[in-house]
OpenMM code with the backbone's topology and positions (N, CA, C; nanometers):
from openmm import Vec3, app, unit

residues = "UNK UNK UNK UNK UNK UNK UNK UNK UNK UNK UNK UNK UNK UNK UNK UNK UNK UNK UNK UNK UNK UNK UNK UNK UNK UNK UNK UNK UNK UNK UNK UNK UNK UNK UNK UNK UNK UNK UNK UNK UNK UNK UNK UNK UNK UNK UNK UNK UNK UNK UNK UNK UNK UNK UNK UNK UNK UNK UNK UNK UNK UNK UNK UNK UNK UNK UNK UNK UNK UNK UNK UNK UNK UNK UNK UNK UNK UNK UNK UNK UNK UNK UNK UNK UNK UNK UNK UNK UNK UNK UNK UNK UNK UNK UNK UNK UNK UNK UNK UNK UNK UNK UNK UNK UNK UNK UNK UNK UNK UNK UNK UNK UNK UNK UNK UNK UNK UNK UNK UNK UNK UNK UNK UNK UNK UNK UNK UNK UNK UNK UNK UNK UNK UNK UNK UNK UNK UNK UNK UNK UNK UNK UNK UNK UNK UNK UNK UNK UNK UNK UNK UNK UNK UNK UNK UNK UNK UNK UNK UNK UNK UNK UNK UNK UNK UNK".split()
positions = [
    Vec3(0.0839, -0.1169, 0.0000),
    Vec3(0.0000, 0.0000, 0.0000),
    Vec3(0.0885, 0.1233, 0.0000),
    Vec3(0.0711, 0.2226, -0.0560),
    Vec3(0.1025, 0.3807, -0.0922),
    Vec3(0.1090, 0.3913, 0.0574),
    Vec3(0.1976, 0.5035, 0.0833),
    Vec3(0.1390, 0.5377, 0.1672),
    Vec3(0.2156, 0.7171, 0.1802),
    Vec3(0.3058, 0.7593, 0.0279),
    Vec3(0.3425, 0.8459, 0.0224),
    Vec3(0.4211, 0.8442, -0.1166),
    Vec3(0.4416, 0.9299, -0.1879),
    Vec3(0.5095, 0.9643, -0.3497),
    Vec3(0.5458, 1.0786, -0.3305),
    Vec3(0.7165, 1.0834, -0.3573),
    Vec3(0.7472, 1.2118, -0.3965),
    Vec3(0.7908, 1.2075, -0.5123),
    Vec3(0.8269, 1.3161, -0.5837),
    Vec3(0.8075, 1.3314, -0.7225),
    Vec3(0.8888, 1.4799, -0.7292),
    Vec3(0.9982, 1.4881, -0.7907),
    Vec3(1.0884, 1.6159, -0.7980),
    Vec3(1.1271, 1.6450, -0.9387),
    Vec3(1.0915, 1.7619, -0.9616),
    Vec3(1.1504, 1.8384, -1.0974),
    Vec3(1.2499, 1.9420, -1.1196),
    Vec3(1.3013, 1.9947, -1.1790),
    Vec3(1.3525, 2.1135, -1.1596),
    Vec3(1.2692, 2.2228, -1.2057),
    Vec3(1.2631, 2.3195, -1.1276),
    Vec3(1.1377, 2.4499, -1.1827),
    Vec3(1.1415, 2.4814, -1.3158),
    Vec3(1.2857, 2.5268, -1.3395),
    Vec3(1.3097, 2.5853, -1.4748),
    Vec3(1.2445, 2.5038, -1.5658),
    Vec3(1.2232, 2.3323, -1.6045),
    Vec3(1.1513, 2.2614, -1.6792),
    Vec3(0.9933, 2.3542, -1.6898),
    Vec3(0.9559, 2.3977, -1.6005),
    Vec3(0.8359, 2.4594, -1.6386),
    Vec3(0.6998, 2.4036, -1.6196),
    Vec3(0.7016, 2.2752, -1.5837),
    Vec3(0.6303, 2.1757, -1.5072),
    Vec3(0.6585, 2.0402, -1.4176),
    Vec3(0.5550, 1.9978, -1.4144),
    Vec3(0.5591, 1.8576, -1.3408),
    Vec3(0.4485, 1.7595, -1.3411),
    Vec3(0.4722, 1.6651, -1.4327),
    Vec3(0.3396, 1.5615, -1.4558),
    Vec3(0.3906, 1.4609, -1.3858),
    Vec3(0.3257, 1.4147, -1.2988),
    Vec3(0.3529, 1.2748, -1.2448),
    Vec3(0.1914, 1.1741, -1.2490),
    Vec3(0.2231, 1.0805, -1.2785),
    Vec3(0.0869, 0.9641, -1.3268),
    Vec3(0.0858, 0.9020, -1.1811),
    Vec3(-0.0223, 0.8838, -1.1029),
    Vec3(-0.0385, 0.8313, -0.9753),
    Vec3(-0.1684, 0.7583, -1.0157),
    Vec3(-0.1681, 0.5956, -0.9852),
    Vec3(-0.3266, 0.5579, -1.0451),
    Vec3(-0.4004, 0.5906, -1.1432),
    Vec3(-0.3296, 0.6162, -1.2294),
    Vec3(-0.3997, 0.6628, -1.3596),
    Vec3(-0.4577, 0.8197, -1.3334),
    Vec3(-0.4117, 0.8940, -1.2403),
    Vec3(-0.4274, 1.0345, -1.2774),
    Vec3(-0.3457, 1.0997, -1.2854),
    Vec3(-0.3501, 1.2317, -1.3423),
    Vec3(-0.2021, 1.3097, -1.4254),
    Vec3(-0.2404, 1.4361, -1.3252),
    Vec3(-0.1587, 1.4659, -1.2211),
    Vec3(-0.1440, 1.5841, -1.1739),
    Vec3(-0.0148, 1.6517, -1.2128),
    Vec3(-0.0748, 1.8079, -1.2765),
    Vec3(0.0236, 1.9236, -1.3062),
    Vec3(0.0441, 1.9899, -1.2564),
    Vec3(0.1344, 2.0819, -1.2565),
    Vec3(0.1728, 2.1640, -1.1571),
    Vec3(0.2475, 2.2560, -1.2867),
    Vec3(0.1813, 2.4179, -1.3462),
    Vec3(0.2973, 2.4927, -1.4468),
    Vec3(0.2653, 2.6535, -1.3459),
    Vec3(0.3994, 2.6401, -1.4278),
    Vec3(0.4865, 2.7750, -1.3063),
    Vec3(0.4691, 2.8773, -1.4082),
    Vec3(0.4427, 2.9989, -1.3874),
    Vec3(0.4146, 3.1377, -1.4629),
    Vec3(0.5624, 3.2085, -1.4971),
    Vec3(0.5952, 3.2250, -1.6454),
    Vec3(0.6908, 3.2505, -1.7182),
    Vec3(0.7848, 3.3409, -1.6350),
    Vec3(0.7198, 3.4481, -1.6168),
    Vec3(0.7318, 3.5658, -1.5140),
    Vec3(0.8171, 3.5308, -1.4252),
    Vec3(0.7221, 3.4183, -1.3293),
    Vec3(0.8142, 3.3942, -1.1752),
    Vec3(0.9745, 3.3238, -1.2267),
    Vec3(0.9517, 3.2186, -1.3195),
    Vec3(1.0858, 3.1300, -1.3438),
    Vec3(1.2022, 3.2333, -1.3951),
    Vec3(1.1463, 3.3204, -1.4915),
    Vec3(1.2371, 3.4635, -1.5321),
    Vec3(1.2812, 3.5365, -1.4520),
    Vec3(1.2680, 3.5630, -1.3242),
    Vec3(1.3025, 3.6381, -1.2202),
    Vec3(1.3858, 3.5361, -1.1414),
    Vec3(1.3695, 3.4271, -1.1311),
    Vec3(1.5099, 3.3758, -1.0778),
    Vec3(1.4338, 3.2325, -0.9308),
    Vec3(1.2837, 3.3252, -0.9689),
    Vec3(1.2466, 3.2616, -0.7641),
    Vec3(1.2502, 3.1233, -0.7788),
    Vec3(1.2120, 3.0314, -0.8779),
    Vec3(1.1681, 2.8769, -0.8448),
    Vec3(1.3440, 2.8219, -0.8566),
    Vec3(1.4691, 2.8707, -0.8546),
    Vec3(1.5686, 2.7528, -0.8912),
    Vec3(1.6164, 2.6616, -0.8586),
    Vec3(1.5285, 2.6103, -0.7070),
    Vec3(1.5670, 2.4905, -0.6350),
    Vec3(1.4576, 2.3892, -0.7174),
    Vec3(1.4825, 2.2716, -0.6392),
    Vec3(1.4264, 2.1464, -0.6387),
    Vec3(1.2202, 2.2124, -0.6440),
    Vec3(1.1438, 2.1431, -0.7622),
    Vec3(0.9975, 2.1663, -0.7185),
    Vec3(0.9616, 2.0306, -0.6187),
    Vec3(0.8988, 2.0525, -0.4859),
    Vec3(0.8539, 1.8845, -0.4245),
    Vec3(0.7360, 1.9059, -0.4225),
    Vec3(0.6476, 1.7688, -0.4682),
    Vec3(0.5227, 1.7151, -0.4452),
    Vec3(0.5206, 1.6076, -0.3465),
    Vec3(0.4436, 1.6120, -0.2664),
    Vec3(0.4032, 1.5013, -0.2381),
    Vec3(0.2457, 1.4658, -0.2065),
    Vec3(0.2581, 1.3320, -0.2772),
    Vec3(0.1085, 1.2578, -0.2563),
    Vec3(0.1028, 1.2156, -0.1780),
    Vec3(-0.0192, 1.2254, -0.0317),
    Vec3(-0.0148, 1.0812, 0.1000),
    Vec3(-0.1804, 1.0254, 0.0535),
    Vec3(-0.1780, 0.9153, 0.0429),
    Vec3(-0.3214, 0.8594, 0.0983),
    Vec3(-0.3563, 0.8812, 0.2177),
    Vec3(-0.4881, 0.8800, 0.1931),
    Vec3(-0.5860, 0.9530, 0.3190),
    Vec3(-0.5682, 0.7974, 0.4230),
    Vec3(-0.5756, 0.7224, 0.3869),
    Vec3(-0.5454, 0.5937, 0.4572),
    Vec3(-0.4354, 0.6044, 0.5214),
    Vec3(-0.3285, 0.6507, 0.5078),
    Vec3(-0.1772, 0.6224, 0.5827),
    Vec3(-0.2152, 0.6774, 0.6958),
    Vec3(-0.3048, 0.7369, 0.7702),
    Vec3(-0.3741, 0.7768, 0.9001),
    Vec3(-0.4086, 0.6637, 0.9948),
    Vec3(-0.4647, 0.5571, 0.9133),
    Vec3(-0.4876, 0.4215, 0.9650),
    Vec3(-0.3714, 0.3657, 1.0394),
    Vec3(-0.2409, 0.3727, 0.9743),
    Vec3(-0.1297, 0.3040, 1.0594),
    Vec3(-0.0679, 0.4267, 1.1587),
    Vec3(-0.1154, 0.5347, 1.1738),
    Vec3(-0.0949, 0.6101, 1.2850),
    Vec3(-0.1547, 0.5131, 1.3959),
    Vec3(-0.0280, 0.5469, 1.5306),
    Vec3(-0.0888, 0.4604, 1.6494),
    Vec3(-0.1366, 0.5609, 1.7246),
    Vec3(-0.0798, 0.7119, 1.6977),
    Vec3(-0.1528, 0.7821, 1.7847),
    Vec3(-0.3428, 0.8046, 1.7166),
    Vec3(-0.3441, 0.7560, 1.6447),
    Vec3(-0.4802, 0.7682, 1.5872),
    Vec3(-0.5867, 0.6854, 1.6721),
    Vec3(-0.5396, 0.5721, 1.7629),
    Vec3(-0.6098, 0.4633, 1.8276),
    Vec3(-0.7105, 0.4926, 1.8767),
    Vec3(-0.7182, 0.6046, 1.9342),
    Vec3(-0.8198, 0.6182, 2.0426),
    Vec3(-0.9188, 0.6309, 1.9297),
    Vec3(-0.9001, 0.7485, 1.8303),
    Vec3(-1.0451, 0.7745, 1.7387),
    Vec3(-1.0701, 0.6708, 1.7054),
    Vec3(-0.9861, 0.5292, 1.6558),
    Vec3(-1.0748, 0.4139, 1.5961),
    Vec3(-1.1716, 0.3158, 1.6894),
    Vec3(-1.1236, 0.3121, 1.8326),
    Vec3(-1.1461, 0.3067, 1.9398),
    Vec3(-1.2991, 0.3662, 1.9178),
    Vec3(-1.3124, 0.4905, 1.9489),
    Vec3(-1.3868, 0.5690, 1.9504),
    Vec3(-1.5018, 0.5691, 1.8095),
    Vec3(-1.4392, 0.5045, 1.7471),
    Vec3(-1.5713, 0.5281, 1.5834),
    Vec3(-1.6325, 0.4007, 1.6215),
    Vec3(-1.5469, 0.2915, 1.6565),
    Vec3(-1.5625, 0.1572, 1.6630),
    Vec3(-1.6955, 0.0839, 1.7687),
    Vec3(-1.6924, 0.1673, 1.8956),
    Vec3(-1.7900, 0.2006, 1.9704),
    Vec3(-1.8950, 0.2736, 1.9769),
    Vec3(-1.8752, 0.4048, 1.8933),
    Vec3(-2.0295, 0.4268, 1.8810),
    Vec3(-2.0947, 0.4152, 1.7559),
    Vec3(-2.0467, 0.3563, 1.6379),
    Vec3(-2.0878, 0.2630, 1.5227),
    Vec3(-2.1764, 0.1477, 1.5743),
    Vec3(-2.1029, 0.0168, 1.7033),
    Vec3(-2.1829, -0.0501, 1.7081),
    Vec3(-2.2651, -0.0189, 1.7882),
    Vec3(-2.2617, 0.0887, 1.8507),
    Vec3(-2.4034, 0.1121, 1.9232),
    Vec3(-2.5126, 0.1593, 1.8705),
    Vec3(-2.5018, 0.2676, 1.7662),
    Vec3(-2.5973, 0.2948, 1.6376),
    Vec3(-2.6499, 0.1588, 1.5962),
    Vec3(-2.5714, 0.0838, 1.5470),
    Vec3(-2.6119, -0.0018, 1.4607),
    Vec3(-2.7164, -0.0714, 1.5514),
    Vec3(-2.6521, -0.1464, 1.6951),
    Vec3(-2.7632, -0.2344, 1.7576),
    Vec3(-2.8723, -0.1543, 1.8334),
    Vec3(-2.8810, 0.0299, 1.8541),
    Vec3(-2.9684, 0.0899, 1.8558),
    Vec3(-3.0940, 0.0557, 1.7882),
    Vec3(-3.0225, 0.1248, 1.6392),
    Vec3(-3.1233, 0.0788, 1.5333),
    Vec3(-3.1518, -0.0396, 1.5015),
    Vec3(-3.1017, -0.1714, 1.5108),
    Vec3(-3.1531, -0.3353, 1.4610),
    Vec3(-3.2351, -0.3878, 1.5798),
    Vec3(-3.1811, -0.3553, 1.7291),
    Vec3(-3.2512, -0.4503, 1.7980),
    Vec3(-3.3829, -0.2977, 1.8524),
    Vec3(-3.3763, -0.1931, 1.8324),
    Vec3(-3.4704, -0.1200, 1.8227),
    Vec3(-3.5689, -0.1102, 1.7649),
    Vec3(-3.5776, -0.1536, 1.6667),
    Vec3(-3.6903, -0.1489, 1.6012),
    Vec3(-3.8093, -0.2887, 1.6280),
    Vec3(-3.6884, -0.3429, 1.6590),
    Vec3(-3.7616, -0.5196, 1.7100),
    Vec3(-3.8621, -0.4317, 1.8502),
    Vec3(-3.7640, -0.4207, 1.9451),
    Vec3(-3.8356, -0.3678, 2.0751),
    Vec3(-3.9465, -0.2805, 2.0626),
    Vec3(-3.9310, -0.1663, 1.9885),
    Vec3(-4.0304, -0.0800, 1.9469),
    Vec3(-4.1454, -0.1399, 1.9272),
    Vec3(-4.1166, -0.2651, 1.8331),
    Vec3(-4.2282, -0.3088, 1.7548),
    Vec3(-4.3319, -0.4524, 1.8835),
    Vec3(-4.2370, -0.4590, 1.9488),
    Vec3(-4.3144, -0.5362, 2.0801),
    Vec3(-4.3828, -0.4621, 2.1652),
    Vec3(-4.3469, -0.3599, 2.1952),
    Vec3(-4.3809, -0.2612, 2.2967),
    Vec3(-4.5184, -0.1778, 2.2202),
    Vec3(-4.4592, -0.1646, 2.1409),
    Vec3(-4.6048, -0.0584, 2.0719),
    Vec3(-4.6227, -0.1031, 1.9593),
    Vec3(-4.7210, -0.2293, 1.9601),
    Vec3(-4.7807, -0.3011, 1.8058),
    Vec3(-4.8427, -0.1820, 1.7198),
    Vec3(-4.8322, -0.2391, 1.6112),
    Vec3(-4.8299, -0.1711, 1.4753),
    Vec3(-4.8024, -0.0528, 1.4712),
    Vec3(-4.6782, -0.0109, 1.5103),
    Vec3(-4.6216, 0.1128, 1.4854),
    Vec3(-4.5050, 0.1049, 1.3910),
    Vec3(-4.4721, -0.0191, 1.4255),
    Vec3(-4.3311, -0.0159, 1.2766),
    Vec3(-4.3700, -0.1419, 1.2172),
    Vec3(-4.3619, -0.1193, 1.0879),
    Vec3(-4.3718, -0.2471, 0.9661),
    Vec3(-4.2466, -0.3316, 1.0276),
    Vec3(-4.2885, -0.4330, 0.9177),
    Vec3(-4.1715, -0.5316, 0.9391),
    Vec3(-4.0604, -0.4829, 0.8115),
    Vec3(-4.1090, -0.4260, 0.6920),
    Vec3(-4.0261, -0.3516, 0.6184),
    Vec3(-3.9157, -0.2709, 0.6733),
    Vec3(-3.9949, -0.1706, 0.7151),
    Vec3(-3.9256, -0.0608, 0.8199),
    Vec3(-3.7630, -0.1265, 0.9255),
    Vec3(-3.8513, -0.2197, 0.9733),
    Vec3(-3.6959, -0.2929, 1.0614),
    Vec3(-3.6524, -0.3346, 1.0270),
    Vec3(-3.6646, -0.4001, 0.8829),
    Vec3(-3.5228, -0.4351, 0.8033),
    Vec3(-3.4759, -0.3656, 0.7669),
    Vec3(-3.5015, -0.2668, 0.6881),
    Vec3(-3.4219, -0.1709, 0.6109),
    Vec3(-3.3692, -0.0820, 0.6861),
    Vec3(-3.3928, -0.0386, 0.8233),
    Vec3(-3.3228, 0.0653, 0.9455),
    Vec3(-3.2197, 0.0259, 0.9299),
    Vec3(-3.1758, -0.1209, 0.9722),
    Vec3(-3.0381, -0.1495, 1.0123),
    Vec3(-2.8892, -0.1349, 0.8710),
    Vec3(-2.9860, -0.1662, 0.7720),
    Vec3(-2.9260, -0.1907, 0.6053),
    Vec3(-2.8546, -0.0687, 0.5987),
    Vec3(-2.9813, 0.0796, 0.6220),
    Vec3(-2.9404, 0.2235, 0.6138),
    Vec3(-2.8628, 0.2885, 0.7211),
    Vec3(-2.8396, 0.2299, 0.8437),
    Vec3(-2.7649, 0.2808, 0.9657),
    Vec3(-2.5945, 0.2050, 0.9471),
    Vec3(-2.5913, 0.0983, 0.8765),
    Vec3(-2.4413, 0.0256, 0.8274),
    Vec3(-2.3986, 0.0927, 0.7003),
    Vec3(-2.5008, 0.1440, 0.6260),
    Vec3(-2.4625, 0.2404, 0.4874),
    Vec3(-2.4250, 0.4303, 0.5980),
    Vec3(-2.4978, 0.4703, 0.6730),
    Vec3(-2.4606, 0.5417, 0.7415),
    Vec3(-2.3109, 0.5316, 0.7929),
    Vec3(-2.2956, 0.4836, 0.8651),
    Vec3(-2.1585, 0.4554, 0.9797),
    Vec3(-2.0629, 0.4395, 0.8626),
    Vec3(-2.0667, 0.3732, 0.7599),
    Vec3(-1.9453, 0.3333, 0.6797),
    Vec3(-1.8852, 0.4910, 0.5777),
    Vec3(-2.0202, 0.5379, 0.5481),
    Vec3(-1.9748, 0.6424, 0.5256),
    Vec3(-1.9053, 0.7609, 0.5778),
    Vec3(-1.9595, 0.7679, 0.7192),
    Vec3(-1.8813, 0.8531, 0.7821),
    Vec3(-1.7830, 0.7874, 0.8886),
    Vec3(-1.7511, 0.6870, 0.9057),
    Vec3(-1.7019, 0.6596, 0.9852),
    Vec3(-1.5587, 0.5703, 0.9647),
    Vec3(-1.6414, 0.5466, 0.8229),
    Vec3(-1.5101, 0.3938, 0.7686),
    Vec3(-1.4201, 0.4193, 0.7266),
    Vec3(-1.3661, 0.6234, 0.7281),
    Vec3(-1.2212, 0.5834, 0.7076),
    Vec3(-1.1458, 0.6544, 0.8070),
    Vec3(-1.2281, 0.6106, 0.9339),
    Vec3(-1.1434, 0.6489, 1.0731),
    Vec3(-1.1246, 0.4797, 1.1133),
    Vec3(-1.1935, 0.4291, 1.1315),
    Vec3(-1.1859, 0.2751, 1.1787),
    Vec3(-1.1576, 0.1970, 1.1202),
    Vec3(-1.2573, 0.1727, 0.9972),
    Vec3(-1.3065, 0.0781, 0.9302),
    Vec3(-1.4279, 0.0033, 0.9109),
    Vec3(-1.4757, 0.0548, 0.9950),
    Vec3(-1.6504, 0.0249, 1.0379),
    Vec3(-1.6708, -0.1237, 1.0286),
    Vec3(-1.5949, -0.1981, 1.1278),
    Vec3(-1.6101, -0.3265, 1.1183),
    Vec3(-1.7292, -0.3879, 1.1991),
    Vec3(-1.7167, -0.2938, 1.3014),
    Vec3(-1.9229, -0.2559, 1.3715),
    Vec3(-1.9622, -0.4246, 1.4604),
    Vec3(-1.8846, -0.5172, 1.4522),
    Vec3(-1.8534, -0.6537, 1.4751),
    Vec3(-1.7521, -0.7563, 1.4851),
    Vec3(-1.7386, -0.8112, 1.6176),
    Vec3(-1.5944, -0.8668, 1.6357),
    Vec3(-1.5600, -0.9897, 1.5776),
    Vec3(-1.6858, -1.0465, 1.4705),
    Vec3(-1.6982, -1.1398, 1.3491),
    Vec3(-1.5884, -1.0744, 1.2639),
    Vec3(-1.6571, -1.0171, 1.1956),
    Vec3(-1.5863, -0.9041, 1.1011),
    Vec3(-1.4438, -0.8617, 1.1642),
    Vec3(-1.3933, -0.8184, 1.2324),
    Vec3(-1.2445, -0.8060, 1.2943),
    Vec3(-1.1446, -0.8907, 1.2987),
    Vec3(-1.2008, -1.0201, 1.3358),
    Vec3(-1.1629, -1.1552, 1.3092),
    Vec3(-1.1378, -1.2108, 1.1948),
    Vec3(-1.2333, -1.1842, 1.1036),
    Vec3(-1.2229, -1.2263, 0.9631),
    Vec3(-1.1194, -1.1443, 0.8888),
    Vec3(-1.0974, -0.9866, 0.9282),
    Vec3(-0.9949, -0.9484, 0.8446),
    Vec3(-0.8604, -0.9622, 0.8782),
    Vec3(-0.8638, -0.9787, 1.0140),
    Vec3(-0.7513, -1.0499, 1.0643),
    Vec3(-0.6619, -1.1482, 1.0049),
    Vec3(-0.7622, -1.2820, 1.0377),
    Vec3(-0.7489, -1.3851, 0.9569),
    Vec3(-0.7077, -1.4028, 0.8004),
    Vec3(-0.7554, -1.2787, 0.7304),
    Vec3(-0.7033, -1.2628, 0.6169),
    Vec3(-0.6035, -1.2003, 0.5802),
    Vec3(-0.5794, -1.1604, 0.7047),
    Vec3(-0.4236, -1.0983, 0.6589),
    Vec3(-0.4251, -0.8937, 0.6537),
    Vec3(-0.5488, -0.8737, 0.6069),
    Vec3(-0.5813, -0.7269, 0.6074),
    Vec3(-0.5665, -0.6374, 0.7416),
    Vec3(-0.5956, -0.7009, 0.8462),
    Vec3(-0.5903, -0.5781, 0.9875),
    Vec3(-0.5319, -0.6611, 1.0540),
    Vec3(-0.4315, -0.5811, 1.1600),
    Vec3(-0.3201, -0.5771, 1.2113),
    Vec3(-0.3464, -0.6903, 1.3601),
    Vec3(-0.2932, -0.8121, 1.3929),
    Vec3(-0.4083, -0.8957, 1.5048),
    Vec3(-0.2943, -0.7703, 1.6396),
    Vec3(-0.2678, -0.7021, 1.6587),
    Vec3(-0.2310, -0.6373, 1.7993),
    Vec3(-0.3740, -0.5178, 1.7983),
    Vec3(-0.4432, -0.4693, 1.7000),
    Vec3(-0.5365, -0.4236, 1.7361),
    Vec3(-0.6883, -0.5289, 1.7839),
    Vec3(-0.7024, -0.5827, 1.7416),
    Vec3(-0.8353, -0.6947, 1.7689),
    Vec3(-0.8473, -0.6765, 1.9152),
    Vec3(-0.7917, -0.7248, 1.9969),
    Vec3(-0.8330, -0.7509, 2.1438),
    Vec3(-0.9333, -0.5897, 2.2088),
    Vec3(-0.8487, -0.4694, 2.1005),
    Vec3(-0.9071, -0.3617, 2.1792),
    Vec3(-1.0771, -0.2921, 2.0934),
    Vec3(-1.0648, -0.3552, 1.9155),
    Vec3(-1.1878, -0.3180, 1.8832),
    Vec3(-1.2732, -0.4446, 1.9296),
    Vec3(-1.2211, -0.5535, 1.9682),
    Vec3(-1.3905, -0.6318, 2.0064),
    Vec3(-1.4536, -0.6497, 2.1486),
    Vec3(-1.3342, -0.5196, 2.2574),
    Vec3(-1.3705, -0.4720, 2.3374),
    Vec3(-1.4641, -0.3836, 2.3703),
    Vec3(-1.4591, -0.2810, 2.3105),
    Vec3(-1.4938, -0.1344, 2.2250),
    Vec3(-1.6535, -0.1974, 2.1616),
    Vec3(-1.6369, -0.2932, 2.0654),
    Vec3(-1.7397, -0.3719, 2.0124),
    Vec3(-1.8848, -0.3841, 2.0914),
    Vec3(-1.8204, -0.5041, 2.1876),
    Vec3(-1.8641, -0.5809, 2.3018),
    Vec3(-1.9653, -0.4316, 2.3852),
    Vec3(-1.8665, -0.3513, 2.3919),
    Vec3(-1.9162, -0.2496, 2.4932),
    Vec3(-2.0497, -0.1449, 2.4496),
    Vec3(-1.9843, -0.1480, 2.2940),
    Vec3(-2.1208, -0.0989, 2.2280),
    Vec3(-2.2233, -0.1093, 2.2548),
    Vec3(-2.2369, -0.2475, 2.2080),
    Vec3(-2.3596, -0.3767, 2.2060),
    Vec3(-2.4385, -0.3548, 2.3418),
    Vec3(-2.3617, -0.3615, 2.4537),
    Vec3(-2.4151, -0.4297, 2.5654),
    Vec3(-2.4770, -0.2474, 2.5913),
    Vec3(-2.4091, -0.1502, 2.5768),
    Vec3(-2.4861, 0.0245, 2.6327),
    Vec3(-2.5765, 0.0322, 2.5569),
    Vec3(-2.6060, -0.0178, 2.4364),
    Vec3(-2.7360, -0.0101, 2.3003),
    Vec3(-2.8201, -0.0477, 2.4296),
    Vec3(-2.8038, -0.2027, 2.3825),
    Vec3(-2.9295, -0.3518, 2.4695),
    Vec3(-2.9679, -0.2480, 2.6376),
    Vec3(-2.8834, -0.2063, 2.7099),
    Vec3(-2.9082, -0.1214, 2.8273),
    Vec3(-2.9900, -0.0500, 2.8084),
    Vec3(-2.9537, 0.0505, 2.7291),
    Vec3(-3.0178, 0.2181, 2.6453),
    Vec3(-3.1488, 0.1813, 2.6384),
    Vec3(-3.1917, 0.0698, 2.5427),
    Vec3(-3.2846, 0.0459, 2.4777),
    Vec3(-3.4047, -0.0231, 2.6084),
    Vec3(-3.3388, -0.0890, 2.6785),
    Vec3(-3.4102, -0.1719, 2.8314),
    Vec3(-3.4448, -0.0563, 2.8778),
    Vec3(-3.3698, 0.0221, 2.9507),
    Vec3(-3.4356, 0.1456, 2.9934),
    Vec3(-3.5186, 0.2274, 2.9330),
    Vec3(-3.4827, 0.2587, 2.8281),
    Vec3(-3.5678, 0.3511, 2.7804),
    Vec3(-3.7389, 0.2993, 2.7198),
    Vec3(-3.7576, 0.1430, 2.6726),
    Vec3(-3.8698, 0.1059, 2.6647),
    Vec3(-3.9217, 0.0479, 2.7088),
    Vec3(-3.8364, -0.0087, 2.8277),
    Vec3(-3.8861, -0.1483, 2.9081),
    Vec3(-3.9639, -0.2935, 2.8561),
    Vec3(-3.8976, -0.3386, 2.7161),
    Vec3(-3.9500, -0.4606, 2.7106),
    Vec3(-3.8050, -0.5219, 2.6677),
    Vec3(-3.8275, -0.6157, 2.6588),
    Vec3(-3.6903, -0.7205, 2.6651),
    Vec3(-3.6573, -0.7158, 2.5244),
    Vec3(-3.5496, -0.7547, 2.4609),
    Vec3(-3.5550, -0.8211, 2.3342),
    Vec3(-3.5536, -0.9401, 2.3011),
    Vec3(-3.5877, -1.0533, 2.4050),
    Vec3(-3.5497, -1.1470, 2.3700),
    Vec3(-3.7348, -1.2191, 2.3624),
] * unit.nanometer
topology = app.Topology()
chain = topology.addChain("A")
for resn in residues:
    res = topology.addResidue(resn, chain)
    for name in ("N", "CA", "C"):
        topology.addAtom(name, app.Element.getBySymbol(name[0]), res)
């Protein structure tokens, strides 16, 4: 994985095309400035992926932090709508509670999945593990984080409607 490109020209050339993934970023310098003398060092670019944030360790806590209240959204909304729908008949379709949870995992991933990864499940953590994709010294702390979600949702949700989910 990328996780940085530098790319050096000399000014006087008058540009700088470099091909990154099939896109052509330029960079042209105004006749003017190069004629006066200012660009005659080294031009530097550099490209970072927005991802190379991910292997920041000081970043932990936010993934920590997305990782936990992702799965609490999520089992908000999935085992919520179940409860809702025990507690106060015919107020939510059975449509309705499927598709909450579908649109609250399309939610979280969007905003959330490129602080964590929105793995939202310590299934899922495991599995990318196992594949080789995420790092196993983080696991122990997102299916903590996970775990903790889950169980303040199922709480949240007991208190606040008083019927069980089970």
């Amino acid at each position: 994985m990328l996780t940085g490109i530098r790319r050096r020209a000399l000014a006087g050339s008058g540009r700088l095309d470099a091909s990154l993934r099939g896109v052509t970023v330029m960079d042209v310098q105004s006749p003017q400035a190069a004629s006066r003398g200012r660009f005659d060092r080294w031009f530097e670019m550099e490209v970072v992926e927005p991802a190379s944030n991910f292997q920041d360790r000081k970043q932990e806590w936010r993934r920590l932090v997305s990782e936990f209240l992702g799965t609490f959204f999520l089992v908000l909304v999935a085992a919520g709508g179940g409860m809702m729908g025990q507690a106060f008949p015919d107020t939510i379709d059975r449509g309705a509670a499927v598709v909450a949870p579908a649109l609250m995992v399309l939610a979280i991933i969007l905003f959330m999945g490129k602080i964590s990864g929105a793995h939202l499940n310590p299934a899922v953590t495991l599995a990318f593990s196992l594949r080789g994709d995420f790092p196993w010294r983080r696991v122990p702390g997102y299916i903590v984080v996970q775990l903790a979600g889950a169980a303040l949702a199922a709480w949240f949700l007991t208190l606040v409607i008083g019927v069980s989910s089970s």
